[in-house]
N, C-alpha and C positions, 0 to 999 in steps of 0.2 A: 504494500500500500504506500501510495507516495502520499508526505507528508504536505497538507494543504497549503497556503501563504500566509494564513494566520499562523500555522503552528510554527512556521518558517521563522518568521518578522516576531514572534512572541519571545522562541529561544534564543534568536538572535541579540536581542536586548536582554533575556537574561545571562549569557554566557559577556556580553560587553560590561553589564553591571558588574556581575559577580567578580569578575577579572579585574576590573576596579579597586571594589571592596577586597579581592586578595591583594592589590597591590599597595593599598594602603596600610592593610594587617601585615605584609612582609619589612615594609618599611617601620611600623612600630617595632617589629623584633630587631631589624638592623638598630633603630633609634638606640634600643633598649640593652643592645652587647650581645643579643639573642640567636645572630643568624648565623643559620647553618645548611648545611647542606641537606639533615634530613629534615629540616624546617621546609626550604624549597620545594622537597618532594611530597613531604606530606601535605602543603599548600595545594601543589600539582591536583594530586590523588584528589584531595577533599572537592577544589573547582571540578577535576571532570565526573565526580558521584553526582555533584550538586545540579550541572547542568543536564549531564544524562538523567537522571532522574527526572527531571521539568521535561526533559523531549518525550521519555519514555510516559512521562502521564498525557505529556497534551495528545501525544497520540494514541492513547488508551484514551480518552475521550473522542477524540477526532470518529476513530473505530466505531465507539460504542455510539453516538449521536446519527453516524451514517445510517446504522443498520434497526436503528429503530424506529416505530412509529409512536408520535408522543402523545397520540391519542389513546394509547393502548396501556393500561393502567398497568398490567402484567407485564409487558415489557421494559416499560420507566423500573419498576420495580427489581426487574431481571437484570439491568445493565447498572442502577444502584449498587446490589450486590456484586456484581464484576468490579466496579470499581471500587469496592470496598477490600475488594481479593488485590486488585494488581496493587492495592494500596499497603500492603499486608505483606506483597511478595516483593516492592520494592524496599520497602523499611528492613525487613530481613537481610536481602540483600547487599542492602549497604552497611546495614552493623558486621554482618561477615567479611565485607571487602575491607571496611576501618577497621576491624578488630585482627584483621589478617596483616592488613599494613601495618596498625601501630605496634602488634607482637613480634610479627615478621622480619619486617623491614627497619624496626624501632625508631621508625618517623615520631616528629615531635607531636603528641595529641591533639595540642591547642590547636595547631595552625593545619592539623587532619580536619579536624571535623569543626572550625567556624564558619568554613566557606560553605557548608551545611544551611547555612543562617542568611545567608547573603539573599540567596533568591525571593523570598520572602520582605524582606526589605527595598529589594529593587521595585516588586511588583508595587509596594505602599508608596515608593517616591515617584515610581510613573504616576501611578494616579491622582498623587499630590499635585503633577506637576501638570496632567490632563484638567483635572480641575480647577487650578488655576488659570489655564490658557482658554477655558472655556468658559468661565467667570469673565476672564480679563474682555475677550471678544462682546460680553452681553452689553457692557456700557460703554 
């Protein structure tokens, strides 16, 4: 399934955010005496869970909105619980990929799993900054 131009143009502003927000968190470590090599990589690791993760849902949604009818109560209801599973099987999968790196590979924790946090934030500043420019246009 090819991924539509929303889901394109959505992770593309989250993987620019998030990549921001890691490059501000590596520069606190540099500030701070901190940085390191597996600093870098656990920065790495943590941005591509973060971003893959956002592709991997928008298009678990993308899927699931194509092939249903939203008239159909049993259906809404049936693609609900799909996305409650892919949601179940990605959180899994990324405590096993972090828990594999930080054991593993003995990447630094903090700078694994903040950029975890980044996308979430990016989406609140987009819309901060959609509703501002939408505001700004009314008067």
């Amino acid at each position: 399934m090819k991924p539509q131009k929303a889901v394109v143009q959505e992770t593309r502003r989250i993987a620019v955010g998030t990549a921001i927000l890691t490059a501000v968190m590596l520069l606190a470590f540099l500030a701070a005496g901190k940085m390191s090599g597996l600093v870098l990589l656990g920065a790495l690791i943590g941005y591509a869970l973060a971003v893959g993760n956002f592709f991997i849902m928008a298009m678990d949604v993308q899927r699931l909105t194509d092939s249903i009818d939203p008239a159909d109560d049993g259906a809404v209801k049936t693609a609900k619980a799909k996305m409650r599973l892919s949601y179940n099987r990605r959180m899994l999968a990324m405590v096993l990929l972090l828990g594999a790196s930080i054991y593993f590979l003995n990447v630094n924790w903090i700078a694994t799993v903040a950029p975890l946090v980044f996308p979430p934030i990016v989406i609140k500043a987009w819309q901060f900054v959609k509703n501002r420019k939408s505001k700004g246009s009314e008067g």
